[in-house]
C-alpha positions as CSV (number, residue, x, y, z in Angstrom):
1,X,22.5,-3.5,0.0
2,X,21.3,-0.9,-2.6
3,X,17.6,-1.2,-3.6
4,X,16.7,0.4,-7.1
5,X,13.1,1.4,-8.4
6,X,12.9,2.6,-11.6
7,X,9.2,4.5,-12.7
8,X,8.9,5.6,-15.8
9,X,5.6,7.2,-17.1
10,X,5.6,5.5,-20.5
11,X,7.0,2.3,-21.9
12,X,11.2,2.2,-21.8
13,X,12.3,3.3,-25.0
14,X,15.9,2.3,-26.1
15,X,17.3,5.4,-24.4
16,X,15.7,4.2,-20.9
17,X,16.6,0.4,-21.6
18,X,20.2,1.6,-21.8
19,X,20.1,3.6,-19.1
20,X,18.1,0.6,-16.7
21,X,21.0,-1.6,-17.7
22,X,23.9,0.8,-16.5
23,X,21.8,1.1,-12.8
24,X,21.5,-2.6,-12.8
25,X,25.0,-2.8,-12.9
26,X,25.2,-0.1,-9.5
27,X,22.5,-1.5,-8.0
28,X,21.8,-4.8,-5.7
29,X,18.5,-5.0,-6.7
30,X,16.7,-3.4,-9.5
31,X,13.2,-3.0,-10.0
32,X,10.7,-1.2,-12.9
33,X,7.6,0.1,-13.0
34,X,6.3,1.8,-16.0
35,X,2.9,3.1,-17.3
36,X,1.4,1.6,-20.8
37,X,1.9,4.3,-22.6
38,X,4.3,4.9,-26.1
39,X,2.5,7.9,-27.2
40,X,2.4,6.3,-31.2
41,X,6.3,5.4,-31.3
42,X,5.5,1.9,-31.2
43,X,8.0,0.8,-28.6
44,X,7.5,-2.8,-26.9
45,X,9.0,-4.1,-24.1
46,X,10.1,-7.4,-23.2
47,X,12.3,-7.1,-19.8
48,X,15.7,-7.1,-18.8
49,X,17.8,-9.7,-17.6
50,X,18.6,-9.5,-13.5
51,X,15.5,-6.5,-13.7
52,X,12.1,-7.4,-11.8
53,X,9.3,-5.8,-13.9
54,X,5.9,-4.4,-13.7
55,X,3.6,-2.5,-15.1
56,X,-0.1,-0.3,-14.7
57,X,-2.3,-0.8,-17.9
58,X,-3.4,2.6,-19.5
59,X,-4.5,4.0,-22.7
60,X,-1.0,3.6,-25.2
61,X,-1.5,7.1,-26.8
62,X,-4.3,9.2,-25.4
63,X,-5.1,12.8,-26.1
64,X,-3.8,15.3,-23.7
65,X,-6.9,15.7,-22.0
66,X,-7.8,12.2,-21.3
67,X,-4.3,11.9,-20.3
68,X,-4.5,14.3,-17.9
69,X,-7.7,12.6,-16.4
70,X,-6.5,9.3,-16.6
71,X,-3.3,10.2,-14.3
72,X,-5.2,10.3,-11.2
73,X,-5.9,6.4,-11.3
74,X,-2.2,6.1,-12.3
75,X,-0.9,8.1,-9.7
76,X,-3.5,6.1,-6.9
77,X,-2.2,2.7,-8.6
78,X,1.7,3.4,-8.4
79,X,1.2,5.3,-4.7
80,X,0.9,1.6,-3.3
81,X,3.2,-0.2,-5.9
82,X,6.1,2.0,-4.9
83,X,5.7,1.4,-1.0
84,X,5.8,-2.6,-1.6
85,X,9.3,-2.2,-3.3
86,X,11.0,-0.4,-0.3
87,X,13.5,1.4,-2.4
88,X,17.1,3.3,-1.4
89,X,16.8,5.0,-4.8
90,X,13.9,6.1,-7.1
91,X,15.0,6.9,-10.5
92,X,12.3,8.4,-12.8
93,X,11.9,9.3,-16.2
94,X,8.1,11.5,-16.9
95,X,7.7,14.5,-14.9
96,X,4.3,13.2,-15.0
97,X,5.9,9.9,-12.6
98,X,6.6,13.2,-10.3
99,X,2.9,13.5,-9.0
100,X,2.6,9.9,-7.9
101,X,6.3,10.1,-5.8
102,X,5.5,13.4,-4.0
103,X,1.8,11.7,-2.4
104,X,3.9,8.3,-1.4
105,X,3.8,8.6,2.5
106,X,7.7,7.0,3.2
107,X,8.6,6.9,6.3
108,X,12.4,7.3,5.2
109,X,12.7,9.2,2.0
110,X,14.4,7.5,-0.8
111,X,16.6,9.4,-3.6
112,X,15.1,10.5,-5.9
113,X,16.2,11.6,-9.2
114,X,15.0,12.6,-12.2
115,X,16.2,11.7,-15.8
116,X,14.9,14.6,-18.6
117,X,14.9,14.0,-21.8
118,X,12.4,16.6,-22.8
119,X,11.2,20.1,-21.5
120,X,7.8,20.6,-19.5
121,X,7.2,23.3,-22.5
122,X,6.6,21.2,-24.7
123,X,4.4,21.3,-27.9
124,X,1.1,20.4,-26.2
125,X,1.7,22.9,-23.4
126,X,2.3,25.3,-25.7
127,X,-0.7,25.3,-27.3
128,X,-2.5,26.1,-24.1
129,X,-1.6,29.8,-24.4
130,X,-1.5,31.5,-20.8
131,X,-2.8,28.4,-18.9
132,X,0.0,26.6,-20.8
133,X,2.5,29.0,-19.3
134,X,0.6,28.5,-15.8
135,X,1.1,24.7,-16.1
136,X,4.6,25.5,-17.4
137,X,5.4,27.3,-14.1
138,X,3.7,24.6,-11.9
139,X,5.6,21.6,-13.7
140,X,9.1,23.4,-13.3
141,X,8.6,23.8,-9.5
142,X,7.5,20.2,-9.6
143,X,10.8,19.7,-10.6
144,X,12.7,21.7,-8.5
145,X,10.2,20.3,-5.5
146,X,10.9,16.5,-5.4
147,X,14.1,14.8,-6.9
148,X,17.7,15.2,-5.4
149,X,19.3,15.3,-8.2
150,X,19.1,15.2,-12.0
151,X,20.0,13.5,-15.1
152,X,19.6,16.0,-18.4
153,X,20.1,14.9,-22.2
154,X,21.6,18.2,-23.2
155,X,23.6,20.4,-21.8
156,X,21.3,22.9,-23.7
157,X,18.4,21.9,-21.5
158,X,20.2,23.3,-18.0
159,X,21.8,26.8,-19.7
160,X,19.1,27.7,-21.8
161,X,16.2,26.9,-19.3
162,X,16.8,25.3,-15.8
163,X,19.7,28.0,-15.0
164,X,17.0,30.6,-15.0
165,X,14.2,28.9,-12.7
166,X,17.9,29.3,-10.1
167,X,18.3,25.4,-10.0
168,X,21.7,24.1,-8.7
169,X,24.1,23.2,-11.6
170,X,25.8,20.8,-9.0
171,X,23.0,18.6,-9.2
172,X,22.8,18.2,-12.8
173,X,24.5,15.1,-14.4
174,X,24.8,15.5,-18.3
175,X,24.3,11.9,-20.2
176,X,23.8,12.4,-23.5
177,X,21.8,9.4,-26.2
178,X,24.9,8.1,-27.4
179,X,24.8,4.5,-28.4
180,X,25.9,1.9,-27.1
181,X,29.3,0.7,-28.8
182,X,28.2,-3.1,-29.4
183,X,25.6,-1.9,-31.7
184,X,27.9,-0.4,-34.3
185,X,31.1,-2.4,-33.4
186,X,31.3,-3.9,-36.9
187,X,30.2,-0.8,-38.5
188,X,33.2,0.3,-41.0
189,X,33.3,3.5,-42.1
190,X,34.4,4.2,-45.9
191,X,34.8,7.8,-46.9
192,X,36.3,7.0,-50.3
193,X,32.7,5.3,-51.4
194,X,31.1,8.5,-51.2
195,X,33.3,10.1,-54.2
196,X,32.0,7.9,-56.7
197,X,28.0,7.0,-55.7
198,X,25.7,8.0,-58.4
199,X,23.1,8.5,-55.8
200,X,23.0,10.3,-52.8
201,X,20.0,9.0,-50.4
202,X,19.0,10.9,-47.3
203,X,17.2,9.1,-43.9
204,X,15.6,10.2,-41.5
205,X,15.7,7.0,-39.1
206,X,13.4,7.0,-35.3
207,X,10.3,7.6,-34.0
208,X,8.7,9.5,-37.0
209,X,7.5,13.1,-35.7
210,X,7.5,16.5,-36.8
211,X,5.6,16.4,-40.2
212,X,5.9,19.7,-41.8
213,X,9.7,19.1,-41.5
214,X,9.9,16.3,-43.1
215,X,7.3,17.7,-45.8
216,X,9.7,20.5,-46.1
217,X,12.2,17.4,-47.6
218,X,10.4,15.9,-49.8
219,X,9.8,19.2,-51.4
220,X,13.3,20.4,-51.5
221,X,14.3,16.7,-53.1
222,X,11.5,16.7,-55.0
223,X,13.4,17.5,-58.8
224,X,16.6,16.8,-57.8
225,X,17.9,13.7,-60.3
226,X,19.5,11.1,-58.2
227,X,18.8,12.0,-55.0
228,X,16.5,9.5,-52.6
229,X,15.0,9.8,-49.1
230,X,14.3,7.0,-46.8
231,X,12.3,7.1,-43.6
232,X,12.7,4.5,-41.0
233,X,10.6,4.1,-38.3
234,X,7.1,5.0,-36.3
235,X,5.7,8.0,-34.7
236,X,2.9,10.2,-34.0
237,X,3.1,11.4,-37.5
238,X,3.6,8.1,-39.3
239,X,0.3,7.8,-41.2
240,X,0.5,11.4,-42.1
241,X,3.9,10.9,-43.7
242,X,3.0,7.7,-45.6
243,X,0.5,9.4,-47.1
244,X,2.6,12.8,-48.0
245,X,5.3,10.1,-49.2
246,X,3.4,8.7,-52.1
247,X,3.2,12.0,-53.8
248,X,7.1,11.7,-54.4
249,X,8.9,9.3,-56.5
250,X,12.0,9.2,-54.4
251,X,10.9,8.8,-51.1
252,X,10.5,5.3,-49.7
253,X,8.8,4.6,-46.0
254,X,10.6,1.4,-44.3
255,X,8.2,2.1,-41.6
256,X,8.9,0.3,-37.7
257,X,12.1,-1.4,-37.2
258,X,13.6,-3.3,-34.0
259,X,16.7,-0.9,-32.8
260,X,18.9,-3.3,-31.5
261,X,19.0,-5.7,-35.3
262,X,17.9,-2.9,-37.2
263,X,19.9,0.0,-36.9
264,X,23.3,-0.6,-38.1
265,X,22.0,-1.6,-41.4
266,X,19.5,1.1,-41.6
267,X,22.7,3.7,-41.6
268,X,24.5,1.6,-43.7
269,X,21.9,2.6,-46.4
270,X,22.3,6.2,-45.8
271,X,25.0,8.9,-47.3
272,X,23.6,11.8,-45.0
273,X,21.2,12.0,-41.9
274,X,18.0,14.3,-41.6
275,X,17.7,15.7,-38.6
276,X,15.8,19.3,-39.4
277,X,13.1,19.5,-36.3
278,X,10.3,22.2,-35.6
279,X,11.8,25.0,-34.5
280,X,8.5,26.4,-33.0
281,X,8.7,24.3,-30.1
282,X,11.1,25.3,-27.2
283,X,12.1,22.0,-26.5
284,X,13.5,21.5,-29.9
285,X,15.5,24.6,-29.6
286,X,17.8,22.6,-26.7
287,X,17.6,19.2,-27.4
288,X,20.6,16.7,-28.8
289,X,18.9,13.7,-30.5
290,X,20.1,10.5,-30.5
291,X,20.2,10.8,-34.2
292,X,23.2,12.9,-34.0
293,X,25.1,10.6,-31.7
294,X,24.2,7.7,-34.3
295,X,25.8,9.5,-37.4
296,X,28.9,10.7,-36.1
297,X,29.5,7.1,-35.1
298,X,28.2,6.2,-38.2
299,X,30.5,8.5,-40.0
300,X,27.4,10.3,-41.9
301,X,26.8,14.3,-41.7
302,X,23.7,15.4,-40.3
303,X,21.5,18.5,-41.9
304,X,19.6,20.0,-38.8
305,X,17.8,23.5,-38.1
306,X,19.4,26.7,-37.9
307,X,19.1,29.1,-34.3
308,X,19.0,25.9,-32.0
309,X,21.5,24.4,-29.7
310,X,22.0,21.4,-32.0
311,X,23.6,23.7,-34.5
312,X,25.9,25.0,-32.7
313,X,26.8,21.6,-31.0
314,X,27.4,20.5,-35.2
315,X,29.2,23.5,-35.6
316,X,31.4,23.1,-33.0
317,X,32.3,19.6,-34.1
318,X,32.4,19.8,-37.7
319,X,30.3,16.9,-38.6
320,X,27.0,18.2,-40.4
321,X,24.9,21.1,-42.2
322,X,22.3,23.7,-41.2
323,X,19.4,24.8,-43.0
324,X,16.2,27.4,-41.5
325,X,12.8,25.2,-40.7
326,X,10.8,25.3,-43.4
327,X,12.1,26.9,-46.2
328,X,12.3,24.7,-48.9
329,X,14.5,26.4,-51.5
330,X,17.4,27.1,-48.6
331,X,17.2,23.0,-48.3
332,X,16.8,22.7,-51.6
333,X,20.0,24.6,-52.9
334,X,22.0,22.6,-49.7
335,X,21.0,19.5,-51.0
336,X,22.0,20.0,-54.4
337,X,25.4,21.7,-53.1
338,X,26.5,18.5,-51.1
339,X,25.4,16.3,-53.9
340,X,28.2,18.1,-56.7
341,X,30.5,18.6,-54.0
342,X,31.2,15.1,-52.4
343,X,34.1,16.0,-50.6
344,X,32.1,17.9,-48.1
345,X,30.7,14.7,-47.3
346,X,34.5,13.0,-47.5
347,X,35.7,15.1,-45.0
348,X,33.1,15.0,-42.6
349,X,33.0,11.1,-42.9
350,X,37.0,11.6,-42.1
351,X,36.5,13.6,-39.2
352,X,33.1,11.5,-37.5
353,X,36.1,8.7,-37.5
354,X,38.6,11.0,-35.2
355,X,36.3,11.5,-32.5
356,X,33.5,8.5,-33.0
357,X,35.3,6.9,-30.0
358,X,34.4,9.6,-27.5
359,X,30.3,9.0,-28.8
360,X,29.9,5.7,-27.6
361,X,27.7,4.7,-24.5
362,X,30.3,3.1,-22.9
363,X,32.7,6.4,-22.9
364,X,30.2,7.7,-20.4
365,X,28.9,5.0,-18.1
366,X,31.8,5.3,-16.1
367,X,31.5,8.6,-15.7
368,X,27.4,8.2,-14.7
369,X,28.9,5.2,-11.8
370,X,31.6,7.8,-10.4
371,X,28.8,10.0,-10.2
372,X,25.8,8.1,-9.1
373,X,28.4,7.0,-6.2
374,X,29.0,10.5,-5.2
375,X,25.5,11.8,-5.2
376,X,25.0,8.1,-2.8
377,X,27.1,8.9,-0.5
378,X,26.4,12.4,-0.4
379,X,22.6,12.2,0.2
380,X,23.3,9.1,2.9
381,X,25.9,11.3,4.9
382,X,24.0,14.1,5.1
């Protein structure tokens, strides 16, 4: 009988929720623990079906430095949660949920693997200047210390950064945020509607972060006749880009919206996706959002930044634009070039319907069982 735990360091976001359902399926018995934290996206949770659930109360968005204080409790407080649960397998998302596993005293060591979604150099280390890079250093060999294996978001995050600190490649399982297929199974894609819109409108839908970027939008749309932006969602920078939005005539803020009932209709509303993130930070540089997953099954071309792995990944497929972070007029004069020309949006639309098939959660799952079995049997044989 196969025991799961799954401890996550914040509240499960859709991408975790997804992912807790697929082990459920693998596993005999599944169980989650997860610290109250959303960091300002607004996320709720309200438990999974066949999933026993827990959680430790802490602060839901706390500065970095009371966050770093407030972790020892945590870590004391999930030390003796995890030993009651007697897992086979320990599945954690938060390199921070790393610190409380590598003090639990097992007397048989469970495996343990990690899911990352984003890099230890992130924007808040960064800032830290040469202690950042110190903590950098410590976090990777964290990493490399306690799980068995891993589970990345982009293939971008092993070649461009984990292939350098001399991790094994053969432990690295790629699962990218594609949604799941029941989502958008009645969503029909029309390329003709596009020829004939008056309007164009531009979203950015999720958890609503990078401000300057999405300042850098407003301004490039700011004269342009007949073209509208709508944000969707909640974030760090929420309040900061409700206010910047009212300066702008053709920007409207939907603000928080549930996911699962939500999100369908909210790219229904949208001719083309805005997905043009801060270049500054590392972590941007290698990521795939799940935003670029959602409009190629959506059938809408994404604009995102220039020099990152994301381009190239658009590039590659055909299905969006690039522009350079922060420079407005660049933006600007792309904007106003896909809004004459249509039929670059037509034939983008056309080709996000050839391959929408292969973007769907479901196309990998199988894949992620095949391989959870392998790594199973591997680390039980050995």
């Amino acid at each position: 009988m196969r025991k799961l735990l799954m401890l996550s360091s914040h509240i499960p976001d859709p991408r975790i929720i997804k992912r807790l359902k697929s082990l459920n399926k693998f596993f005999d018995e599944s169980y989650l623990l997860y610290w109250e934290r959303d960091f300002g996206n607004g996320f709720s949770f309200s438990g999974i079906e066949g999933v026993i659930s827990e959680s430790i109360s802490t602060t839901s968005n706390p500065s970095l430095v009371k966050r770093i204080f407030e972790n020892r409790s945590l870590m004391e407080k999930t030390v003796n949660k995890v030993l009651t649960y007697g897992p086979d397998v320990i599945y954690l998302t938060g390199v921070e949920s790393l610190l409380a596993i590598r003090k639990v005293p097992f007397k048989r060591k469970p495996m343990i693997i990690l899911e990352i979604a984003d890099l230890p150099a992130n924007i808040h280390i960064s800032k830290l200047g040469y202690f950042g890079k110190f903590v950098e250093r410590k976090l990777v060999d964290l990493v490399k210390e306690v799980p068995d294996y891993y589970v990345i978001t982009s293939p971008g995050f092993y070649q461009g950064y984990y292939e350098r600190y001399g991790f094994d490649k053969n432990k690295f399982f790629v699962f990218e945020n594609v949604p799941p297929k029941d989502i958008f199974k009645t969503f029909e894609i029309n390329p003709e509607k596009i020829m004939n819109k008056e309007k164009l409108v531009i979203g950015y839908i999720g958890a609503v972060a990078y401000y300057s970027s999405l300042k850098t939008l407003f301004e490039a749309c700011k004269n342009i006749q007949n073209v509208e932006i709508i944000i969707a969602g909640k974030g760090p920078d929420s309040e900061k880009v409700e206010r910047e939005a009212k300066k702008y005539r053709n920007v409207k803020v939907l603000g928080r919206y549930n996911y699962e009932q939500d999100i369908s209709r909210l790219y229904s509303m949208v001719d083309v996706v805005y997905s043009l993130y801060n270049t500054d930070n590392y972590n941007v540089k290698l990521l795939l959002p799940n935003r670029l997953y959602e409009s190629i099954v959506c059938g809408k071309p994404i604009i995102v930044a220039k020099g990152t792995y994301l381009e190239e990944y658009v590039k590659k497929l055909g299905v969006g634009f690039s522009a350079p972070y922060k420079d407005v007029e660049t933006l600007r004069t792309l904007i106003n070039d896909i809004f004459n020309d249509r039929k670059k949006i037509y034939e983008i639309s056309k080709r996000c319907m050839e391959i929408r098939d292969n973007y769907f959660y479901e196309s990998i799952e199988e894949e992620f069982f095949k391989w959870l079995e392998h790594v199973y049997f591997l680390y039980n044989t050995k």
